[in-house]
Structure formats: structure tokens, C-alpha cells
C-alpha positions in Angstrom: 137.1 81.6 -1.0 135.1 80.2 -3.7 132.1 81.8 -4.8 129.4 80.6 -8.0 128.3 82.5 -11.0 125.1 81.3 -13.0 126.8 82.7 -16.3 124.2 83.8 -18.7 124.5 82.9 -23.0 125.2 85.7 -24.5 125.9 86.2 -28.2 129.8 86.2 -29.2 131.4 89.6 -30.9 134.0 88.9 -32.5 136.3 91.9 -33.6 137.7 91.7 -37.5 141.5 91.7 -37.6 142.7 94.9 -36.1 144.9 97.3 -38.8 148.6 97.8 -38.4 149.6 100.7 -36.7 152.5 102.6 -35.7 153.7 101.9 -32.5 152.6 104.5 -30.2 154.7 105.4 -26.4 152.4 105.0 -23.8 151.9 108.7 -23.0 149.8 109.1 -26.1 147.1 107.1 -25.1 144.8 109.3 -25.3 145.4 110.2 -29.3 143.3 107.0 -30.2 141.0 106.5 -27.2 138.8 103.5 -27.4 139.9 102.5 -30.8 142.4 99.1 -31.3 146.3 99.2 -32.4 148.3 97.3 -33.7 152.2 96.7 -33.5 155.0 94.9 -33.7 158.0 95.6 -31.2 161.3 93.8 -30.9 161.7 91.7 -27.5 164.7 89.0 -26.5 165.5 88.7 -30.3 162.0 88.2 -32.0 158.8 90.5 -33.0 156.0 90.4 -30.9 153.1 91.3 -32.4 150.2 92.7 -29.5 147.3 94.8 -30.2 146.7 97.8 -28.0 143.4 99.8 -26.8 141.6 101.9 -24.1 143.1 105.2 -21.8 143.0 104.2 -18.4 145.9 104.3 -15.4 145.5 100.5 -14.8 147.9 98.6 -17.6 146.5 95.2 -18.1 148.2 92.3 -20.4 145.9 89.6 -22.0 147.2 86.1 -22.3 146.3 84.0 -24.6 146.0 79.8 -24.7 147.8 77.3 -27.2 147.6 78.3 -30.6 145.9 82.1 -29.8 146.5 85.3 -30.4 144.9 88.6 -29.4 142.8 88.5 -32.4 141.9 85.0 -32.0 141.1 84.1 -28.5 139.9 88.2 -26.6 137.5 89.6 -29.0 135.4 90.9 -26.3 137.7 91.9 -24.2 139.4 94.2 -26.8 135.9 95.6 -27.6 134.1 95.7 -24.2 136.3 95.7 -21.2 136.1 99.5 -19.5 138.8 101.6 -21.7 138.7 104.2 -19.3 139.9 102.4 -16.4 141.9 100.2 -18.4 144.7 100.5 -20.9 144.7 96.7 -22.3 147.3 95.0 -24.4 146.3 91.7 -26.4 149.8 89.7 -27.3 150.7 86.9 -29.8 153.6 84.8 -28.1 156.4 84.4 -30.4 155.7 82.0 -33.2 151.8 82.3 -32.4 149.2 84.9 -34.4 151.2 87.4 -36.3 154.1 87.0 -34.2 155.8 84.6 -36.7 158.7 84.2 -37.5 159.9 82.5 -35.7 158.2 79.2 -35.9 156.2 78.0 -32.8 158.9 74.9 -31.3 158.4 73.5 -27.4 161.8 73.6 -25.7 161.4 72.4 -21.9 161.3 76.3 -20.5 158.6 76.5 -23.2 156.3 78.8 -20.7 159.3 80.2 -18.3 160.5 81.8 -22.2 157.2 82.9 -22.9 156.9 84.5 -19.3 160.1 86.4 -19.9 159.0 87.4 -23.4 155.5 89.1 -22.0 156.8 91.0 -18.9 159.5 92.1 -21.6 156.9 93.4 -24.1 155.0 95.5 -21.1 158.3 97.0 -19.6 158.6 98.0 -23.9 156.0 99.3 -24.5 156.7 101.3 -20.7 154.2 100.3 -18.6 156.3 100.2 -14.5 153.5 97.8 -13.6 150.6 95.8 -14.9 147.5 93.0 -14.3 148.0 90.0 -16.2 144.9 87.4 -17.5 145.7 84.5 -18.6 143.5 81.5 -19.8 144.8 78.0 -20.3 148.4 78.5 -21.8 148.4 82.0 -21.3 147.6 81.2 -17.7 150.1 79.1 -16.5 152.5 81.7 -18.0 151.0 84.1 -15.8 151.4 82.3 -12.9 155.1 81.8 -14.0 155.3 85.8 -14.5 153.5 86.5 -11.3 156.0 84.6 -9.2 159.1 85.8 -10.9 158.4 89.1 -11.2 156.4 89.6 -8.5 157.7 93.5 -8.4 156.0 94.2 -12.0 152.6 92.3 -11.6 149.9 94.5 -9.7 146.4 91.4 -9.8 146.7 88.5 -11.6 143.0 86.7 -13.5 143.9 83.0 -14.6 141.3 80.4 -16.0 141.6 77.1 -17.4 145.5 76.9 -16.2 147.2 73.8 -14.8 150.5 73.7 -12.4 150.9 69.9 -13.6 150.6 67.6 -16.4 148.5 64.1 -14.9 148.4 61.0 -17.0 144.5 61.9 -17.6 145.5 65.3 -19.1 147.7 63.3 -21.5 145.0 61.6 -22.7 142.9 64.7 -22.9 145.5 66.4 -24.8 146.1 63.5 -27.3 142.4 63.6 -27.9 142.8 67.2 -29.8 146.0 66.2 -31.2 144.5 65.6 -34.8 143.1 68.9 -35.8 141.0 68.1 -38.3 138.6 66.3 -35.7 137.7 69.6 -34.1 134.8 71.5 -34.7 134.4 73.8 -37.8 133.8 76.5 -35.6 137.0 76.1 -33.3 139.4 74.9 -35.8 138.2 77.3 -38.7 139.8 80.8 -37.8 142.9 79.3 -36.6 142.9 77.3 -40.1 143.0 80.8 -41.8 145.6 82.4 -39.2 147.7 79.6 -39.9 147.3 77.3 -42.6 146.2 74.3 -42.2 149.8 72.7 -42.6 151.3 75.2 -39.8 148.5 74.9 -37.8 148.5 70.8 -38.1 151.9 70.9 -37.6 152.2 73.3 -34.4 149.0 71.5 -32.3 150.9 68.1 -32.7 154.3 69.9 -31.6 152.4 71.3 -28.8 150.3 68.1 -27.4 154.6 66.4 -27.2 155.8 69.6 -25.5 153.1 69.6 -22.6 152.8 65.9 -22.4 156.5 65.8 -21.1 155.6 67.5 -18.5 153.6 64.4 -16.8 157.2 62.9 -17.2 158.3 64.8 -14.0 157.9 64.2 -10.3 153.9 65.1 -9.9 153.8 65.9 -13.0 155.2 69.7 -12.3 155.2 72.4 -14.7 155.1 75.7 -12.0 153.5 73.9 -8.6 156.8 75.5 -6.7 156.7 78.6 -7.6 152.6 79.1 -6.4 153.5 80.0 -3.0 155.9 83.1 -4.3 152.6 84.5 -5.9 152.0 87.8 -3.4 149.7 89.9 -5.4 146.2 89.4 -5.5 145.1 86.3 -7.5 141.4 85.4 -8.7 141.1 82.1 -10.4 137.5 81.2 -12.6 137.1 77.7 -14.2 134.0 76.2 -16.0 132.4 73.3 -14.3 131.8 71.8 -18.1 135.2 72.2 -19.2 135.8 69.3 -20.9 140.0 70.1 -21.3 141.4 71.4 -17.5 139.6 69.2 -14.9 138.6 71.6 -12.3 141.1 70.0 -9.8 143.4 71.8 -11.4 142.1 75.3 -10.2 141.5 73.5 -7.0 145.2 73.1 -6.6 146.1 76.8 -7.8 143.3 78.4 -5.1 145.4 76.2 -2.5 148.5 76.9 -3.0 147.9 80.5 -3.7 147.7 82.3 -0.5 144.7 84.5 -0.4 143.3 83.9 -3.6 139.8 83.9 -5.2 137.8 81.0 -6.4 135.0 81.4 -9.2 133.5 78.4 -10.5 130.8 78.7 -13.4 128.4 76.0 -13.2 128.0 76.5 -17.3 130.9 77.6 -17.9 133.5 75.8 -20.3 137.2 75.9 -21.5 136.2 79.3 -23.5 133.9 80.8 -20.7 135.7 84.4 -21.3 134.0 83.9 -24.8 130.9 82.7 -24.2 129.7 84.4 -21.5 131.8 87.3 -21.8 129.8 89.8 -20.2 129.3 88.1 -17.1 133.4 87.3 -17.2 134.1 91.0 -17.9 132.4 92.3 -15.1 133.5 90.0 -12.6 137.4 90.8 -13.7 136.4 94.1 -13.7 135.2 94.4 -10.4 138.2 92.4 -9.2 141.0 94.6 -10.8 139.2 97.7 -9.4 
């Protein structure tokens, strides 16, 4: 089913960097209410930084793309999404946001690792089962989570997510691969996350480690493992995004049985930023 949002422009919150906190078990909750944590727990041998808000039953784990952290890439999600239906977690994969060490590197199993490492940091942190939203990145790690632990994952939100690396895509990527091109308001807060050396360093690494993906037979990152996605799956993708051809989210609505389609005429690679209220409430009503 594909259905068509107008999206609206709406002004852009962005949260300041969230304090360090203790980390708190999940049955305490309630102590901080609608106020934002953050921590640092151990998982598969590294830190994983995540920030932490809201009281509600309905665990759900935010995903972010290349390069992003919780801080970086869900600003109005931490701040806006319901927090008392939802208990929301914001995660920095390792080497990413504050989860460094260790460096950021691209092994081949770059997103099966990072998979692993996010439904490891939810069963942590003791949440049985949880939603996952995933944009770009994030959301091809979701599908790989979704499909492999398809026990753990109750709804699953992906946007600007590929299951395949074309030769067009390659292009695309190598067009981004010198930082220092993008726009000042893109490439400045991840210039003072990172450094501009780190940051330089770690989009070059990361244009190599996807490209090789076009290397394999259609180009495959996850496209088997779609059909062993069983729980409910909604997928929204900007008409204007200029990075994931919508194709892509063609392909993932296909080979998803029983998903949702959203397309947002406006909408581009950072729709969940820019017209955040409208993207809210349609999650919302979805994970409901």
C-alpha cells in the first residue's frame, strides 16, 4: 500500500548535547520522566554511548545514518515524540558520536556488526522487545535486525535505506566523498562532533566500505534476508531525495510482505528533520 503526505516546513529544534548520566535499569523510568539521559554501557567488547528518554510500555530504538548519532541526526524525536507511550533510546554505533573509541573502520559485515551491536544494547539496557527506526544507515541495519531477530523486534520505521549498492549510487556516494564540499549547515555539527580530520577521514572510509557493495551479484547488501521480515514494516522516502533513489524503497515495500509505503512529495534524505512533525505523527500512529 503506498499512501502520499504533503509534508508541511516546519522550523527544526534541535536539542543541545544531552548531559551524562548514570545509567538507569529500565524499571526507573519513571524517576526522570520526559527529561533525556545519557549513558554509556558495555556491548560485544566496546562502549555504546545512547541517550535515553520518555516512560511509556512501548521500547523504541532510534537508528541513525552514516556519520550520526543520537544527538546529531533525532533532535526532534528525543524532544517531541509521545514519552508517555514511548520509552525511546537514541544510539551512537560504535566508533560514531560519543561512542568512540574505537575508531569507525568498514569490514564487509559492516551493518550485520552493527545489527548485532543495537539489539545487544536494547536486551542491556532490558527491554524483551522493541520498535526499531532507522534512516539511511541506520535503516538498512534495521532491516538486518528485523530479519535476524525477528523474536525481539515488535514494528519496524525505515527511510532513506537501500538493500543494494547500483553503479548510480556509487556515483552518488563519491559525489559526498570530499567533505568539505557540503553545506555549512550539514557538514558543520559533525565538524565539531568529530574534527574535521576524523570526520574527513571516516566519510572517505565509508563512501570505500558501501561502494563494495555494488561489487556483488545485484549489488546485494540485505535483499535475502527481506522476505524473513514478519513484523509490521512501514517504509517513508522523500520524492526530492537527492541520495537514495526512491527505487530503492520501491524494492523494500516489495519484498516486504505486508508492508507500508509513504512517499513525501517534498520530502528529502532528512525528511524526519525537516518536517518532523508531520514524520512524528505518522510513526506515531503507526507504532500505536
Amino acid at each position: 500500500m503506498v499512501r502520499r503526505s504533503a509534508g508541511r516546513a516546519l522550523r527544526v529544534l534541535l536539542l543541545p548535547p544531552a548531559r551524562a548520566a548514570p545509567l538507569m535499569p529500565r524499571g526507573s523510568a519513571a524517576c526522570y520522566g520526559t527529561s533525556i539521559t545519557s549513558a554509556k554501557v558495555q556491548v560485544n567488547g566496546v562502549n555504546l554511548h545512547y541517550q535515553q528518554t520518555g516512560e511509556g510500555s512501548h521500547a523504541v530504538l532510534l537508528l541513525p545514518g552514516m556519520l550520526g548519532s543520537g544527538q546529531t541526526d533525532f533532535g526532534p524525536q528525543l524532544k517531541s515524540m509521545n514519552k508517555q507511550l514511548f520509552t525511546i533510546v537514541a544510539w551512537d554505533p560504535r566508533g560514531y558520536g560519543k561512542s568512540i573509541p574505537p575508531s569507525r573502520d568498514f569490514p564487509p559485515d559492516f551493518f550485520e556488526r552493527d545489527a548485532k551491536d543495537a539489539v545487544d544494547l536494547m536486551q542491556a539496557l532490558k527491554f524483551k522487545k522493541f520498535s526499531l527506526l532507522g534512516w539511511s544507515d541506520g535503516g538498512i541495519t534495521a532491516l538486518i535486525a528485523a530479519a535476524k531477530y525477528p523474536t525481539l523486534i515488535h514494528k519496524l520505521v525505515v527511510w532513506g535505506a537501500n538493500a543494494s549498492v547500483t553503479q548510480e549510487d556509487v556515483r552518488i556516494y563519491n559525489g559526498i566523498r570530499d567533505v568539505s564540499k557540503w553545506s555549512e549547515k550539514v557538514r558543520k555539527p559533525l565538524e565539531e562532533m568529530y574534527g574535521h580530520k576524523y570526520f574527513a577521514k571516516t566519510c572517505e572510509a565509508w563512501v570505500d566500505g558501501i561502494s563494495r557493495f555494488a561489487e556483488n551479484s545485484d549489488g546485494n547488501i540485505c535483499q535475502e534476508l527481506l522476505p524473513d521480515i514478519k513484523c509490521p514494516t512501514f517504509i517513508i522516502h522523500g520524492e526530492k531525495d537527492c541520495l537514495v533513489p526512491q527505487a530503492h524503497a520501491e524494492y523494500i515495500h516489495k519484498h516486504v510482505k505486508g508492508s507500508r509505503l509513504l512517499l513525501m512529495p517534498e520530502g528529502k534524505h532528512n525528511l524526519h528533520l525537516r518536517f518532523a512533525e508531520d514524520f512524528n505523527r505518522q510513526v506515531e500512529d503507526f507504532l500505536r
